[in-house]
C-alpha angles and dihedrals in degrees: 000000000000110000105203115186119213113227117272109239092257086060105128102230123011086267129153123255112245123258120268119187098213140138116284113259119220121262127276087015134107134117120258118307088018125110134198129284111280117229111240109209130181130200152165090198118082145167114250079197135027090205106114101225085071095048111131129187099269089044100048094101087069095060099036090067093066110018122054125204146237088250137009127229123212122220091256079058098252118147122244134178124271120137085358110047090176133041134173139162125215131243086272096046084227094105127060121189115203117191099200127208107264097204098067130112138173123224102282099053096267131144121262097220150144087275088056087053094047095055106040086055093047089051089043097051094041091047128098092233112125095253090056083113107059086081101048085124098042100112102156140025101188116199117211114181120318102297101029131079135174111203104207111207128195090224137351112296107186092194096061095106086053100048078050091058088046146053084316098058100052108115122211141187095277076198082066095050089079091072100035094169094065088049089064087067099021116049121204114195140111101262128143090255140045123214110248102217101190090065102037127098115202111225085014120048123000102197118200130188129186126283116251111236091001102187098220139043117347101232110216100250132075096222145346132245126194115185114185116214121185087204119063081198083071101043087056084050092057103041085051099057092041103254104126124040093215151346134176094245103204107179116083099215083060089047094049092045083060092057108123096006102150120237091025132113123206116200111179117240112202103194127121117043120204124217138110115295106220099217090164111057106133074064089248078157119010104037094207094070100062084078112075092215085060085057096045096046083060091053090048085048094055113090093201090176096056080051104057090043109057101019096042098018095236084306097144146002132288114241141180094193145073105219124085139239097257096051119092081228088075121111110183085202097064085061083086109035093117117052114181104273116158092171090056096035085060095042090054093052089050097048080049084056096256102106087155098051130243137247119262123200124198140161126247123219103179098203093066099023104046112191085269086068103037087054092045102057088038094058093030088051091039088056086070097033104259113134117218120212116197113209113193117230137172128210095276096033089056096043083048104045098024112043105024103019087036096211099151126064086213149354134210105235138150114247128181126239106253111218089202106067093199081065095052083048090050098048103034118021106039126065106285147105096317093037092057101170096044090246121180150135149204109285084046090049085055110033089044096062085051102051099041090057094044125087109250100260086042089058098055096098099052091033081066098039083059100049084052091057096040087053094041095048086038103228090173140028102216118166104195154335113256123228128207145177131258097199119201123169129224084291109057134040112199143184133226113226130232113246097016131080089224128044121265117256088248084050099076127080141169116266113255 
């Protein structure tokens, strides 16, 4: 592991300490005028903003360094204390009442309180950032005395502790919501760290050292350092030659190419599947859909193995369902609900009435569906009879004609796994951006009611009587799970955590 020192406060110039290759110190140590080691972090995903209103999954880490949340959420996915050190729902699960921690401040000497909360979800919930969302219900924050909130919901949300450990819990400064512009580049929370901008390159390098007085747990580095690449080639270079202390690695040749690499240690995330999202099953634009047989005749055509062999390298797991492996919704039976089966893929069409196949139509973005797995859907779809038409698309003509002129039935794309299943339900079962026609039916019109009013271990059973009808009426066409590779080297143990591609910030430590 690389151990940078920041400059002592008597450097001459704001330089960076040189690079020396060492051993890893334990945290909290060091003689006097040492700090501790600094986390070396690469990445290909990065913020275009550090306001917290705009934070995303991948990017969470960077905001994680300088702004805390109302809960934290451990790498299994529980939920602990941090802002909020109590929560409780009603009778009803439409009122959550949040006891907040009384000792903390933010930089400028203000009070960490309920009329912080309340503003920071109201700003979240009227933003433009992609979690906005999450808060439709949200239609009160009432604030009853300093440590104390009541979130008053419309109708029962089950994910709300996890949008709280999330984008929506991160508490900022509400004094540095009057120039929202600066807060993009200088972020006012309470975190355990503070962004050093004169080392900091925005789009390149993000540098973090640690907070000063930070009123919760001392994590065990002294700062923090994030150092965007657009190559992953360069990111296995550099963990190689031990220039960077860790990266999630997702594509499985590069992962391959760090078999073997001495003083490096590989732990699997299974996170994103990858498959073709059926927006148009009631057949709005491809008539043939609208027939279940029809459905289930593409998931029997798929030869999901071949796939992950020769496209991912065996990097990952087939799969017939949406749900991952950490929701209650998973059934490690449905994985392998279609087998590839072509015979009885054609005797299904025929017995749909389209004996000579039909034309399917769907869009092309290259940077998800390379030319293997173009090739392979076309010849896998054509053995049935079933033509398959590419349409190229790039970002903004896909976000045009897919998802608001609708032109497409469906569309290949890679989706996380979401931990929380009401977030699964949300996304991908009711009416929404990636249900596009609004499409259900009965068993969803009961089972959803049902779920959205239970507590989560109370809905398990329902939550898995719904996967099973999502994958038997074939609702989706997914191939496989894909597995990557959170890389450390001799200096650093991490842990992958549950309901993001990349770990947590808490979730790193220096190797013992």
């Amino acid at each position: 592991m690389r151990i940078r020192r920041f400059p002592t406060a008597g450097s001459a110039g704001v330089v960076v300490a040189a690079l020396v290759l060492a051993g890893c110190t334990g945290a909290g140590g060091g003689t006097t005028g040492q700090s501790d080691p600094i986390l070396d972090i690469a990445t290909m995903t990065f913020p275009q903003s550090l306001d917290p209103v705009t934070a995303v999954g991948g990017a969470l880490p960077f905001f994680q360094a300088t702004y805390d949340s109302l809960l934290k959420r451990e790498a299994d996915g529980a939920y602990r204390p941090m802002l909020a050190t109590e929560w409780t729902w009603d009778a009803g699960r439409t009122k959550l009442s949040l006891t907040l921690r009384g000792d903390v401040e933010f930089d400028d000497g203000t009070q960490f309180d309920g009329t912080a909360v309340k503003a920071n979800l109201e700003r979240f919930k009227a933003s433009s950032g992609a979690n906005a969302k999450w808060l439709s219900g949200l239609e009160q924050v009432e604030v009853v005395d300093a440590t104390h909130v009541v979130l008053h919901l419309g109708a029962p949300d089950p994910a709300y502790l996890y949008y709280l450990s999330d984008a929506a819990g991160l508490i900022a400064n509400p004094a540095a919501f009057a120039d929202a512009e600066k807060l993009k580049t200088a972020p006012d929370g309470t975190g355990p760290y503070e962004l050093d901008a004169s080392q900091t390159t925005v789009g390149t390098k993000w540098v973090y050292r640690r907070a000063d007085g930070y009123w919760g747990e001392r994590l065990p580095f002294d700062g923090v350092t994030m150092t965007v690449f657009d190559n992953e080639t360069a990111i296995v270079n550099g963990l190689k030659t031990g220039q960077i202390d860790t990266a999630v690695v997702q594509d499985a040749n590069q992962q391959a190419a760090l078999e073997g690499a001495p003083g490096l240690t590989t732990t699997p995330i299974d996170f994103d599947f990858q498959g073709i999202l059926l927006f148009d099953r009631a057949g709005v634009v491809t008539a043939e859909l609208a027939d279940v047989k029809v459905r289930q005749a593409l998931n029997h055509a798929i030869d999901r193995k071949t796939m992950l062999e020769q496209i991912r390298r065996g990097k990952g797991v087939v799969t017939s369902q949406i749900f991952g492996t950490d929701s209650l919704g998973y059934d490690e039976a449905l994985d392998s609900h279609y087998a590839h089966d072509p015979e009885k893929a054609k005797r299904l069409l025929a017995e749909a009435g389209h004996a000579d196949g039909f034309e399917l139509k769907m869009p092309r973005m290259t940077s998800i569906v390379t030319e293997a797995i173009a090739s392979s859907l076309k010849s896998d779809l054509a053995d049935v009879g079933i033509t398959l038409t590419w349409v190229d698309v790039d970002q903004g003509d896909a976000l045009r004609r897919v998802f608001q002129n609708r032109e497409f039935s469906g569309f290949v794309m890679n989706l996380g796994q979401q931990a929380s299943d009401w977030l699964v339900v949300k996304d991908l079962v009711l009416p929404g951006t990636f249900n596009l026609f609004g499409y259900t039916d009965e068993t969803v019109r009961a089972l959803v009611p049902k779920i959205q009013t239970s507590s989560t271990e109370e809905a398990r059973d329902d939550l898995r009587a719904l996967n099973r009808n999502l994958v038997e009426n074939a609702w989706f066409v997914p191939f496989y799970r894909m597995t990557y590779a959170l890389v450390t080297d001799s200096g650093v143990t991490a842990a992958p955590q549950s309901g993001m591609a990349v770990p947590s910030l808490y979730n790193y430590r220096p190797a013992v």
